[in-house]
C-alpha positions, 0 to 999 in steps of 0.5 A, a space after each residue: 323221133 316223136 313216134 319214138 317219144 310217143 311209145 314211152 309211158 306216160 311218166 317216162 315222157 313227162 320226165 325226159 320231156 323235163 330232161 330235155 327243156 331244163 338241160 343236159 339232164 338234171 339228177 334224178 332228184 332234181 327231176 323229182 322235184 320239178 316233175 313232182 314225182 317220187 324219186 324212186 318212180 323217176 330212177 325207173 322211168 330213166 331206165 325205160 327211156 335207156 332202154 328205149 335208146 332215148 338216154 344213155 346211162 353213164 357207167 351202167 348206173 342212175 346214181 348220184 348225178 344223172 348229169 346237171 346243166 352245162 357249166 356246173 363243174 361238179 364232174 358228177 357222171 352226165 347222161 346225154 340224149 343219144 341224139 340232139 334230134 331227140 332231145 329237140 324232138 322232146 322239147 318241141 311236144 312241151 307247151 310253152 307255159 310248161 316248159 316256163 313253169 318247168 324253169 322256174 321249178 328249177 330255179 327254186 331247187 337250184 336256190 335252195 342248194 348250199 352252192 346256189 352262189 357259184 351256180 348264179 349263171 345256172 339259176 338266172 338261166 332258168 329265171 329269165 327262161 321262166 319269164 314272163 310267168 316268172 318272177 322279173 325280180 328275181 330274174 334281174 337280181 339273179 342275173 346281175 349276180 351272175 354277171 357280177 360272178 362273170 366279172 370277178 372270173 373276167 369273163 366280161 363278154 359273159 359279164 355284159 352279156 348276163 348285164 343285158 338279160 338282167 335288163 331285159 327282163 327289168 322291162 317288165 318292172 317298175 326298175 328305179 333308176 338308179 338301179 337301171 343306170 347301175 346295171 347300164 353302167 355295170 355292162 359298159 365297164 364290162 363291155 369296156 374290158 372286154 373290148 366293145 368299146 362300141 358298145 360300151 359307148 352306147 351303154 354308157 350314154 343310156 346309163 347318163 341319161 337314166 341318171 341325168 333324168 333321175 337327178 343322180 349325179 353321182 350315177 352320172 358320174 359312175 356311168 361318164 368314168 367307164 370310159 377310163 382308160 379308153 382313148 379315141 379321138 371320135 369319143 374325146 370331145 364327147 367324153 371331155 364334155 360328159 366329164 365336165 357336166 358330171 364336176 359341175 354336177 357334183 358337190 364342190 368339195 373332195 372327193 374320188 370321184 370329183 378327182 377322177 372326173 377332174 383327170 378325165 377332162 384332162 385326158 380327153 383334152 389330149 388331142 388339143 393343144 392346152 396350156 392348162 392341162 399342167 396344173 390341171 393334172 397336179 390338181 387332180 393328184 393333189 385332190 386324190 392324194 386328199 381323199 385317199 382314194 388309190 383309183 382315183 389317184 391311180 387316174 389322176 397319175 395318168 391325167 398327169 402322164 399325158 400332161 407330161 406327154 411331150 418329148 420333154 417329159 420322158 424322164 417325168 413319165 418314167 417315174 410316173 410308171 414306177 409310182 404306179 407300179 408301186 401302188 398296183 404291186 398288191 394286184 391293181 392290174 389297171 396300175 399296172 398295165 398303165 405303169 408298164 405302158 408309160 415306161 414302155 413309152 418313156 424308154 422308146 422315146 429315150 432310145 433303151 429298146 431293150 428296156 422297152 421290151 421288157 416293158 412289153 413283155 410284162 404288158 402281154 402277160 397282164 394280157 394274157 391274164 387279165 383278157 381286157 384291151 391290154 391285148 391290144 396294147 401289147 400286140 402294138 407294143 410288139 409290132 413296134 419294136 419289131 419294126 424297128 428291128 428290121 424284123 419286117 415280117 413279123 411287125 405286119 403280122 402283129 399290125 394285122 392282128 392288132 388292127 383286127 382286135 381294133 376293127 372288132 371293137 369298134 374304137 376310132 383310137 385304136 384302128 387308126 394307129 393300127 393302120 398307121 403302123 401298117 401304113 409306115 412299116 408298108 412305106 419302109 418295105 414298099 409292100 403295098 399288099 398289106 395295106 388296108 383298101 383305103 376306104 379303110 383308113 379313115 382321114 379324120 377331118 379333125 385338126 388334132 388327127 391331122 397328123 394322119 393324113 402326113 402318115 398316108 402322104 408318106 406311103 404315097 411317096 415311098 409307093 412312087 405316088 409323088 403327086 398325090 403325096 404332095 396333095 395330101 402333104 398340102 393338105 396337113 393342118 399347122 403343125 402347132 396344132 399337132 397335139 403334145 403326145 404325137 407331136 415328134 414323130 409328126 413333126 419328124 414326118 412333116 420335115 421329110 414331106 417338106 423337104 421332099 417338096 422343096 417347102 424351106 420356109 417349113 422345113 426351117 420351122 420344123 427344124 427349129 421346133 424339133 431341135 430342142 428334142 435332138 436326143 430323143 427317139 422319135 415316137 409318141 409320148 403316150 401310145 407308142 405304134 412306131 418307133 422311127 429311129 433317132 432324132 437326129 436323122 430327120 434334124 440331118 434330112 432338114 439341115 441338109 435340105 437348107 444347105 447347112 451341110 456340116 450341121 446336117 452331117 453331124 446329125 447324121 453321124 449321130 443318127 448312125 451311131 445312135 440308131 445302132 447302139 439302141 439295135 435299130 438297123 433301119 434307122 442306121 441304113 436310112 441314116 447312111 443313105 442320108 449322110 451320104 446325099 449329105 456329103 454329095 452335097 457338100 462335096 468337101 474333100 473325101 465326102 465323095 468318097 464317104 458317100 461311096 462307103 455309106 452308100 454302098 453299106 445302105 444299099 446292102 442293109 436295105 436288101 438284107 431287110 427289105 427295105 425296097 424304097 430305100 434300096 431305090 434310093 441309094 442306087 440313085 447315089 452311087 453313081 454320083 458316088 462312084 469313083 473312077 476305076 482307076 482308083 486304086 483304093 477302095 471307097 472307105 481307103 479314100 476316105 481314111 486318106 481325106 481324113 488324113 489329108 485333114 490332119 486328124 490322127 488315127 485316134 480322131 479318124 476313129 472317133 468321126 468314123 466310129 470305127 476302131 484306133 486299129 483298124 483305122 491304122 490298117 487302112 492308113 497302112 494299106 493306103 501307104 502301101 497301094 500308093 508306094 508312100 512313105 508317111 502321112 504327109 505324102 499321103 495328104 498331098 496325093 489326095 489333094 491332088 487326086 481330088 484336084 484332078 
């Protein structure tokens, strides 16, 4: 390749040299100006390295532009090097204060040009290339430009990366610290878009610094509310206590950011247990809605949702997204991410999966278009209203998805939900091989994530690991210490271990705590990763376990019907099995029978689903279940009969059965007929003798 260069003129060397070190081959004026010839000795010199097949000549012409650097979006005709070999070949012969000097020429054609803005990228590329025989100013002014362009366009890895250059090459200034700690800051938020959170978190604790050290605390301030709209149960304590030294830095009056900073302490408290995080919020809202500041009212609200994050504040957080909405309506997509996300929560928890979903679907379109963490938000959205479907398969792909953008950002607040809903859609199936290696999934030592360690002793017990579920089980810290926001699918979980464990003194304190949120559905108040199906199952599961049998059957009754009005059928299934363990235990007359019918109908939706472990289940029921093969009626006809025997009315029997008037008719007609009675009455003293027998 060199031989080749060196058998071209001097000016043709010195111009595709040029060519090589600044790009894809700026035109032939630009070439003029860097390499300081004329114009028309630059266009034959261009066809001499055509010709020497060093160039190659688009559309058998030089004029207009030759081809300029990469990303100009001009669609001006490119020439190109006719191989890569070449052009590094090119570059290799051009000393290093050259090929310097030669960015820095560029840089100035390029400033000089009426489109010099949207070629920010362009020129902060050949300023940081021209260093350090460059101007370090101008490099830094320009590639925060170019970040700032980045930004607007939400590019933001493109963004943090251009913030990194400007401040690589402010290491050659005496940069004031303000300015260090606006670029160090400007680069967290765009790290923070862009899902590094890792990174971000270590931007943001440089900027603190530099801030604190200069005296800065409104700089301080800007750089500690990067992490606004981020949970992670690592950084929270971290973060709660930066929020707190940045109010007290400030000045104690109003202002946006005093009330941002206000709702990011109650924010981060979210994983304690705070009696105060109430009027907290209100404050937060009320100091905003003083100052006029829409962001800052915009994150107080949020301050004001977690607050409300309980099972009791699920009408409140409904309309706090719809307020929310509101102020996002001109385009604020931050609002209006977290408006859909606090709905999408609200409705889950009230049981409206189709409203649910359709907060989902707006979720992955602000995604789609705003290209920041709300992917992972609406992946996880997805995965759990699959999963409550039934729709197995494709909850696991999106849980494996989601827990790849989580790994990918470094964020403890994200992967370990994301292994929680592998962990729980993996103790439904019983499919262990989706399940990360367990060193994977880290067990915090913290009491407020505890409630993690109740979510691994489940799918140890639905794997058949009944001694290492209990282990684990045991070592779950005191369920008043769950925070508010997971505190129903924790509570509901521990009900299942302990009665599993014959643990009664918890199983009734769980009970009692959980009763009060008996309509609910049980999933989180602010973070939705599964939805478990009615409350009234695991309130059926602990009744039954302290042999309050008609409490428990009721509650299962109402889980059944529950859980397939919101389109739940592995809620239904679970609930079936557990009414009719439910009903073998109270062992009234017609239960065996019921629990035959509601048995055998879990049994054959937990195969259409693939729920394994529930499957196993049942079929250890049926045959305490079953009755004698001389029974000449059916399980469910058995069951119509009990209810007869009872005295109910068809009307009554279709009311407790959920079924039809009319088909409850057919099978009184049916038993009649099998028996060779006469009427009701005869049909009540054959089952109270049958069941004598």
């Amino acid at each position: 390749m060199r031989a080749r260069l060196a058998r071209l003129s001097a000016p043709c060397r010195r111009v595709v040299r040029a060519a090589a070190v600044l790009g894809a081959g700026p035109d032939a004026a630009v070439l003029a100006e860097v390499t300081g010839l004329e114009p028309a000795g630059v266009l034959t010199v261009l066809d001499e390295a055509a010709a020497a097949g060093i160039l190659t000549r688009p559309g058998g012409t030089w004029s207009g532009a030759v081809g300029l650097p990469e990303g100009d979006g001009d669609g001006l005709a490119r020439a190109a090097f006719t191989h890569d070999l070449i052009r590094e070949a090119a570059v290799a012969e051009v000393p290093t204060a050259e090929r310097m000097l030669l960015h820095a020429r560029m840089a100035a054609v390029l400033r000089g040009r009426p489109d010099a803005d949207a070629r920010a990228a362009e020129v902060a590329h050949h300023l940081v290339a021209s260093l350090p025989l460059g101007a370090a100013a101008e490099a830094v002014a320009w590639s925060r430009r170019a970040g700032d362009r980045a930004a607007a366009l939400l590019a933001w890895e493109e963004a943090a990366a251009w913030y990194g250059r400007a401040l690589d090459a402010a290491a050659a200034l005496p940069l004031p610290a303000t300015e260090q700690a606006a670029l160090l800051t400007a680069r967290a938020a765009a790290q923070v878009r862009g899902y590094d959170v890792d990174g971000a978190r270590e931007s943001l604790t440089a900027a603190a610094g530099v801030a604190r050290a200069a005296g800065d605390p409104e700089a301080f301030a800007r750089a500690v509310l990067v992490m606004e709209g981020v949970s992670d149960f690592l950084w929270d304590p971290v973060g709660r206590s930066l929020a707190e030294e940045a109010v007290a830095a400030l000045p104690d009056a109003d202002s946006g950011l005093r009330a941002r900073l206000m709702a990011q302490v109650v924010v981060m408290d979210a994983w304690r247990q705070t009696a105060d995080a109430g009027p907290r919020s209100l404050a937060a809202v009320e100091m905003a809605e003083r100052t006029g500041d829409r962001r800052a009212l915009v994150e107080a609200l949020r301050a004001r949702q977690f607050a409300l994050s309980s099972p009791a504040g699920a009408e409140e957080r409904l309309a706090l997204g719809t307020r929310l909405l509101a102020l996002g309506a001109d385009g604020d997509d931050d609002a209006l991410l977290w408006g859909r996300l606090w709905r999408f929560d609200a409705y889950a928890q009230l049981g409206d999966l189709t409203a649910a979903s359709t907060e989902a679907e707006a979720v992955a379109a602000l995604a789609d278009r705003t290209r920041t963490l709300a992917g992972w938000h609406a992946i996880r959205s997805r995965a759990a209203l699959a999963a409550a479907s039934g729709d197995f398969a494709g909850a696991l792909a999106l849980a494996g998805r989601s827990l790849a953008l989580a790994r990918r950002s470094g964020s403890e607040g994200s992967i370990q939900p994301s292994v929680g809903v592998l962990l729980g859609i993996c103790a439904i199936t019983g499919d262990r091989s989706a399940v990360p290696l367990e060193g994977a999934f880290r067990l915090p030592e913290t009491t407020a994530a505890g409630w993690l360690r109740g979510a691994l002793a489940l799918w140890k017990l639905a794997a058949g690991e009944r001694a290492e579920a209990e282990r684990l089980y045991r070592g779950v810290p005191p369920v008043d210490n769950i925070p508010p926001f997971v505190r129903l699918p924790a509570v509901s979980g521990m009900i299942e271990l302990a009665a599993e464990f014959d643990d009664l003194p918890a199983v009734a304190t769980l009970h009692d705590m959980l009763l009060a949120d008996a309509d609910r559905f049980v999933c989180g108040g602010a973070g939705v990763i599964m939805i478990g199906g009615p409350a009234r199952l695991p309130l059926g599961i602990g009744a039954s376990a302290l042999g309050r049998h008609d409490e428990a059957v009721a509650h299962l009754r109402a889980a059944i019907d529950l859980g397939g009005r919101a389109g739940m059928p592995p809620a239904v299934a679970t609930a079936r099995f557990h009414l009719a363990r439910a009903l073998l235990r109270r062992d009234g007359p017609g239960d065996r029978a019921a629990a035959a019918v509601h048995a055998t109908e879990a049994a054959a939706e937990a195969v259409r689903l693939g729920m394994r472990p529930l499957a196993a289940q049942v079929a250890g029921l049926e045959t305490g279940a079953a009755q004698p093969r001389s029974d000449p009626l059916t399980p469910r006809e058995r069951e119509i009969a009990g209810h007869v025997a009872r005295g109910l009315t068809n009307k009554a029997i279709a009311a407790e059965l959920y079924l039809s008037e009319r088909t409850v008719e057919t099978h009184v007609q049916r038993v009649l007929a099998k028996l060779g009675l006469a009427n009701r009455t005869q049909v009540a003293t054959w089952h109270l003798r049958s069941t004598d027998t």
